[in-house]
VMD Tcl script that draws the C-alpha trace (Angstrom):
set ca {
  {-19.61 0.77 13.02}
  {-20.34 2.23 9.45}
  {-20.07 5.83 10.76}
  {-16.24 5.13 11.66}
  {-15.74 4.12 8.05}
  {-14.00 6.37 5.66}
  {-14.40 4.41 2.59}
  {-17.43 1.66 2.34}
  {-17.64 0.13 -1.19}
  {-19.87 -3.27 -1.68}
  {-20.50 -4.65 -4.94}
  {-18.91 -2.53 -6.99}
  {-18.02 -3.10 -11.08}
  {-16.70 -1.08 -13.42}
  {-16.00 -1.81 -17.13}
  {-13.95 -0.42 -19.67}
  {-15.59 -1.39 -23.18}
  {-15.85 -5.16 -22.55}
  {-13.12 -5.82 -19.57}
  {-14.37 -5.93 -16.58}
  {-12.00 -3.56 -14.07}
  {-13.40 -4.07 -10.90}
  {-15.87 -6.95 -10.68}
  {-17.89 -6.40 -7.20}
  {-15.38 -6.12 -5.20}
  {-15.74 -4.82 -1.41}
  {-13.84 -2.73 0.76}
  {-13.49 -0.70 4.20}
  {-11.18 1.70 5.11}
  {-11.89 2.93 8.87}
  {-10.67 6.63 9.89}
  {-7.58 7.59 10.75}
  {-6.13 4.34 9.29}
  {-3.05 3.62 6.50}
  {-5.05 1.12 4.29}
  {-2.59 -0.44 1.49}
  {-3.74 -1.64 -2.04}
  {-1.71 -4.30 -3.65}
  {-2.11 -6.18 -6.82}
  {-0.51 -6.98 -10.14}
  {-0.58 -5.10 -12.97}
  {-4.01 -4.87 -14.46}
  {-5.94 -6.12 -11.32}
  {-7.75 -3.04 -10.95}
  {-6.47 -0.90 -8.49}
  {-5.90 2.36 -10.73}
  {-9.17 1.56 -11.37}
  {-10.10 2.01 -7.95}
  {-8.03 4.88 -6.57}
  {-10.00 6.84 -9.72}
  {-13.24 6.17 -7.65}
  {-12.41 7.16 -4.45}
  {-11.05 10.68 -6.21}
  {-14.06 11.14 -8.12}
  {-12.25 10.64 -11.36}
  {-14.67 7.78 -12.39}
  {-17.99 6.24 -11.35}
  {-18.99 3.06 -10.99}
  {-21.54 0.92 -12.96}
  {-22.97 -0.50 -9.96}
  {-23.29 -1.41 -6.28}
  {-22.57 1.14 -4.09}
  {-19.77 3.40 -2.79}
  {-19.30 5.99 0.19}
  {-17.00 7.92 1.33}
  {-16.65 9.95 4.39}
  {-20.29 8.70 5.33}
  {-21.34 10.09 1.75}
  {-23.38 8.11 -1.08}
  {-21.14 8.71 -4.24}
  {-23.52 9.91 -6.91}
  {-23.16 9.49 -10.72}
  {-21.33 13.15 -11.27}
  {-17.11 12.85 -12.60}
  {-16.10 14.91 -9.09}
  {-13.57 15.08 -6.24}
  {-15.89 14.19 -3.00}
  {-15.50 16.71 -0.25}
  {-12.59 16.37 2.10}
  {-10.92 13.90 -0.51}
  {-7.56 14.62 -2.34}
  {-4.27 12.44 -3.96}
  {-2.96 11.69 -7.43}
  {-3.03 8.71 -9.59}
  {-0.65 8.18 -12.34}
  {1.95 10.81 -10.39}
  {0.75 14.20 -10.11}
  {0.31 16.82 -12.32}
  {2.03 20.01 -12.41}
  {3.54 23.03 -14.30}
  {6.73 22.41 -15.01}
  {7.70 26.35 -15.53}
  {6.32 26.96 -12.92}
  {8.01 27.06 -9.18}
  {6.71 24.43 -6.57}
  {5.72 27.43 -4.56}
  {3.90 28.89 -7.73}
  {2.01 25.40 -8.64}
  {0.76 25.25 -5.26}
  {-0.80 28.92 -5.52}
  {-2.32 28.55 -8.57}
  {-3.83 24.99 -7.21}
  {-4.96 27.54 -4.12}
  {-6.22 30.04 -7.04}
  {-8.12 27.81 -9.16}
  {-10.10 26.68 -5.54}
  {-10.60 29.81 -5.13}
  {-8.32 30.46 -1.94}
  {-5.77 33.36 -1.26}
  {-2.67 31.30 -1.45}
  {-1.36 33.62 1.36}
  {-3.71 31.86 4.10}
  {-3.96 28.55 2.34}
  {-0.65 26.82 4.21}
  {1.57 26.87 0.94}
  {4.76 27.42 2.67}
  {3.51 25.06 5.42}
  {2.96 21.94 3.50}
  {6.07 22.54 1.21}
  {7.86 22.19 4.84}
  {5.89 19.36 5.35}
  {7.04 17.55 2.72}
  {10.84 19.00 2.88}
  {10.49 20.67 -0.28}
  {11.11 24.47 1.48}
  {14.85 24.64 0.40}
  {13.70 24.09 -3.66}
  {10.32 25.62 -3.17}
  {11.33 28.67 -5.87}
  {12.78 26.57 -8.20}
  {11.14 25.66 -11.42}
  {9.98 22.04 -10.92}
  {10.45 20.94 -14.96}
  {14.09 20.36 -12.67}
  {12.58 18.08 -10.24}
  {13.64 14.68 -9.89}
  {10.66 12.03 -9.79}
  {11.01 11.99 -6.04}
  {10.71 15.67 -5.83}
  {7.86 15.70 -8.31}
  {5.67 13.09 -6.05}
  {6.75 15.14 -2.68}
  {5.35 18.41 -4.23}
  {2.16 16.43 -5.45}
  {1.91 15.18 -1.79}
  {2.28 18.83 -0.86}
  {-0.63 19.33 -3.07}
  {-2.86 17.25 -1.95}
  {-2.31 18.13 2.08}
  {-3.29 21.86 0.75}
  {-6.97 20.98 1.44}
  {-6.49 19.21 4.72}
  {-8.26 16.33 3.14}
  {-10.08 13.92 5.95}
  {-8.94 10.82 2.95}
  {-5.98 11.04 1.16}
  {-5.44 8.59 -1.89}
  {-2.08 8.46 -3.31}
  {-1.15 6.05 -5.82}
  {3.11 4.87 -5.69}
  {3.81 7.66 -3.35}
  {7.32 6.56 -2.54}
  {8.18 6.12 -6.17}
  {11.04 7.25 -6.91}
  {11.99 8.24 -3.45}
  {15.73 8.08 -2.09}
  {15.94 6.42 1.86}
  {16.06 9.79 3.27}
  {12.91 11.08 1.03}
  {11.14 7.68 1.48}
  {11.83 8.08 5.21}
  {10.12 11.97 5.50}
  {7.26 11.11 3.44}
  {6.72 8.11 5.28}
  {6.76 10.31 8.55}
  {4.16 12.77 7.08}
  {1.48 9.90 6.01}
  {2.06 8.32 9.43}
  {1.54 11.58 11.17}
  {-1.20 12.50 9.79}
  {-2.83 9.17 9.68}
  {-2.52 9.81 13.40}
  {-4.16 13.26 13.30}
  {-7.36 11.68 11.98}
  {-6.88 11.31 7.95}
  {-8.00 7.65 6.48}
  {-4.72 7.10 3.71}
  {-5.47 4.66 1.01}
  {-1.66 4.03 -1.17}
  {-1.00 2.11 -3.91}
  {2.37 0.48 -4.25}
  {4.37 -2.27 -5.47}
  {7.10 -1.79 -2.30}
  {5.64 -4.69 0.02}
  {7.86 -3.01 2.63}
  {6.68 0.12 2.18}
  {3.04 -1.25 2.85}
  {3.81 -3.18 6.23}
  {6.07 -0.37 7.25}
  {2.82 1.55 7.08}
  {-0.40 -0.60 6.55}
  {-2.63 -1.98 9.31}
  {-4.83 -3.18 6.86}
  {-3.82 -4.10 2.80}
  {-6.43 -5.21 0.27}
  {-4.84 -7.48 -2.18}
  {-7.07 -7.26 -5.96}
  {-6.65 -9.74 -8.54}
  {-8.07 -9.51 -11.72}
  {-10.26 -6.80 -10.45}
  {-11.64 -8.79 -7.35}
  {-10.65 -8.77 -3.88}
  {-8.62 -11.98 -2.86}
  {-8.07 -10.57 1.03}
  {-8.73 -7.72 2.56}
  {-8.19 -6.97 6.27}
  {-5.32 -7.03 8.68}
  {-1.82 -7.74 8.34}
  {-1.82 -10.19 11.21}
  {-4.46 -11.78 9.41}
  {-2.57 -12.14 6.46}
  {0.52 -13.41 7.73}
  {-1.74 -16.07 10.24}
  {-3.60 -17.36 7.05}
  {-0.68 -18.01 4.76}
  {0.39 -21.60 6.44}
  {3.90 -21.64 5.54}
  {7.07 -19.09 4.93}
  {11.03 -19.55 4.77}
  {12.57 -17.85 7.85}
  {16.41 -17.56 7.91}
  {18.01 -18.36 11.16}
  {21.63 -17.33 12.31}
  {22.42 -19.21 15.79}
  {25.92 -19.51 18.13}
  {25.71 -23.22 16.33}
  {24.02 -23.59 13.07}
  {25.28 -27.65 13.40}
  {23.31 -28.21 16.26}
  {20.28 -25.56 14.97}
  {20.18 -27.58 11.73}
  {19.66 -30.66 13.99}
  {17.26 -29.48 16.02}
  {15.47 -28.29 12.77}
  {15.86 -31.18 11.16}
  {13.79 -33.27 14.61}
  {11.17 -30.91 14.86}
  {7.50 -31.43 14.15}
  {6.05 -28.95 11.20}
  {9.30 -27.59 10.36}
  {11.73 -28.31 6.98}
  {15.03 -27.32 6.34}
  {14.90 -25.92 2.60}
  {18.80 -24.51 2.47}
  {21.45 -24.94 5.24}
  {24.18 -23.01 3.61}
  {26.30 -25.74 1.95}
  {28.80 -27.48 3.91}
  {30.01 -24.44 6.37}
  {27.15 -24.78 8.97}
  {29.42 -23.17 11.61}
  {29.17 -19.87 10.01}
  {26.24 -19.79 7.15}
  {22.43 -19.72 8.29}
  {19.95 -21.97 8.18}
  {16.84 -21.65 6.19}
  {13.77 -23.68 7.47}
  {10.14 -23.67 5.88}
  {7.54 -23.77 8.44}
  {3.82 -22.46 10.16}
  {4.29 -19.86 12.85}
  {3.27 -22.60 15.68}
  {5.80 -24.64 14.33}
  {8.50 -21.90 14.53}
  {7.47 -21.13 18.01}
  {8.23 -24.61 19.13}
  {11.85 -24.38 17.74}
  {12.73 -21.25 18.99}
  {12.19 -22.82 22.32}
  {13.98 -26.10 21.45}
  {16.69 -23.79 20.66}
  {17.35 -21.61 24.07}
  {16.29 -24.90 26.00}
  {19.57 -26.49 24.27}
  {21.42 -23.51 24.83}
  {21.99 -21.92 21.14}
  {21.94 -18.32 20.86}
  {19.65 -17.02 18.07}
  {21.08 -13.83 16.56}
  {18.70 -13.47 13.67}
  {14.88 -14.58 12.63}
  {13.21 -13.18 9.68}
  {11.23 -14.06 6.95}
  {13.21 -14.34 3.65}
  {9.91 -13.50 1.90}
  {7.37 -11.07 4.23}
  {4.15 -12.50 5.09}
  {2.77 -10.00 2.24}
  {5.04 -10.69 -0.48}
  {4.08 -14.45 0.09}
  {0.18 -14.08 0.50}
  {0.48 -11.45 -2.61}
  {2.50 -14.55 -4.83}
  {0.17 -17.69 -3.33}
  {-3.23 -15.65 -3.96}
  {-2.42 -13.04 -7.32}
  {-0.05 -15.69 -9.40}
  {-2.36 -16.87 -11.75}
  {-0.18 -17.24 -15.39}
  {-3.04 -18.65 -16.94}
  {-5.63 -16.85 -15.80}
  {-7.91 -15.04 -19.55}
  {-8.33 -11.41 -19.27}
  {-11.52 -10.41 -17.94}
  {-14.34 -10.06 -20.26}
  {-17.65 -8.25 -19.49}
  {-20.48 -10.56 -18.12}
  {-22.29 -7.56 -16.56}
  {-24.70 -5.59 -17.97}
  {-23.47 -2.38 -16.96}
  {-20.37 -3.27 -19.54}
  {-23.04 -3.19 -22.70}
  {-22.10 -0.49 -25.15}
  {-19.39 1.10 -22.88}
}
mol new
graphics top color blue
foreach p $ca { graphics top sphere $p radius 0.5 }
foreach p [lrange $ca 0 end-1] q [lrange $ca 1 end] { graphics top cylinder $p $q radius 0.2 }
display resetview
């Protein structure tokens, strides 16, 4: 199963002076897969994404990538690419020119490197001459997209990719990760857009301070957090709020004041639970218009397992984080 893994990390730390950053944390990212990394600030996932792009190396346990042992040298592994901290560019420079001097410095004829084809990609052909100190932020993390799908990379690490982002830009990019997720290329992002993530995500690893508190599927994730609020509209919230008010497992946390002929109803319960009153409810003849969550499953799991208010700041208790 290994050899269908992208990214296999076990056991690894990483300190910064005396704060631990990462603190043996493990992680898989199969091939071809949209893998999300969620945390709060300071859990570590900068940290991370610095790894996997060779900007950093760990003080133990052991990373690979693309079936490759990371060694100890500050490099880009082969067939890896992406940004952290926004991309960087030349801001006299056209978007066109910043990709061919990117080409240049790799040593590639920017001619038959796919500049004009990934600037497409990404929507940017209509701007592509202009001088990108004029970009907007959204423009500015398309074009380091751009950049990054210059080497075909087999993993592609991109840290707040839709930041910034209007719909229509958030939309495109969106299409071009999902694509070429498809085509083969492992994507690991790091946002703080839950919707972004399970728009794209199969799998999310959720870090807090600098360990992993789940990491797997987003099934998984919604099946182990117990409880969520769904909001219900029905052809009779009376008779819904009735119902919800009878049935086994379930709570009703907000029934819209007074006017339960037009306002939803808001009930807290387990997905079994649900289940068994959306079936009460067509058996009795109401009509339900609307079910959703009025927190996602990863919003929820990322409050109930990363909320921790009183939680110290790391300190080292490694050895690795001795006179760093």
């Amino acid at each position: 199963m290994d050899t269908l893994l992208a990214v296999r990390a076990r056991g690894i730390v990483k300190c910064f002076g005396d704060v631990v950053a990462l603190d043996g944390i493990d992680v898989d990212v199969t091939q071809g897969q949209l893998h999300g990394l969620v945390g709060p600030n300071g859990a570590g996932k900068t940290t991370l994404l610095g790894l996997l792009l060779g900007l950093a190396v760990a003080d133990s346990g052991r990373l690979e990538i693309l079936g490759t042992p990371v060694g100890r040298a500050l490099a880009a592994p082969d067939g890896v690419a992406g940004f952290v901290d926004g991309p960087g560019l030349y801001p006299s420079l056209s978007a066109r020119q910043n990709l061919a001097a990117l080409a240049a410095l790799r040593g590639h004829d920017a001619r038959t490197t796919g500049v004009d084809e990934v600037l497409d990609q990404v929507g940017l052909t209509d701007v592509a001459d202009d001088r990108t100190r004029g970009f907007s932020l959204g423009m500015r993390q398309r074009l380091g997209l751009a950049a990054a799908l210059l080497t075909k990379p087999r993993l592609l690490v991109l840290d707040e990719p839709s930041n910034g982002l209007d719909p229509a830009g958030k939309k495109h990019v969106h299409g071009v990760l999902t694509q070429i997720a498809a085509d083969g290329t492992s994507v690991v992002l790091s946002s703080h857009r839950m919707d972004d993530l399970e728009a794209l995500c199969s799998e999310v690893t959720l870090l807090a301070a600098g360990r992993v508190v789940f990491s797997g599927p987003l099934s998984k994730l919604a099946a182990e957090n117990r409880e969520l609020d769904y909001r219900l509209l029905t052809s009779d919230a009376q008779a819904a709020r009735r119902l919800a008010a009878d049935a086994s497992g379930v709570r009703v946390v907000d029934d819209g004041g007074a006017r339960h002929d037009t306002e939803a109803l808001v009930v807290r319960a387990p997905v079994p639970a649900l289940d068994a009153l959306v079936a009460r409810l067509v058996h009795a003849g109401i009509a339900l218009r609307e079910l959703a969550p009025v927190v996602s499953p990863l919003e929820a799991a990322f409050l109930a397992l990363t909320e921790h208010p009183s939680l110290p700041q790391q300190r080292a208790k490694h050895p690795q984080a001795a006179g760093r």
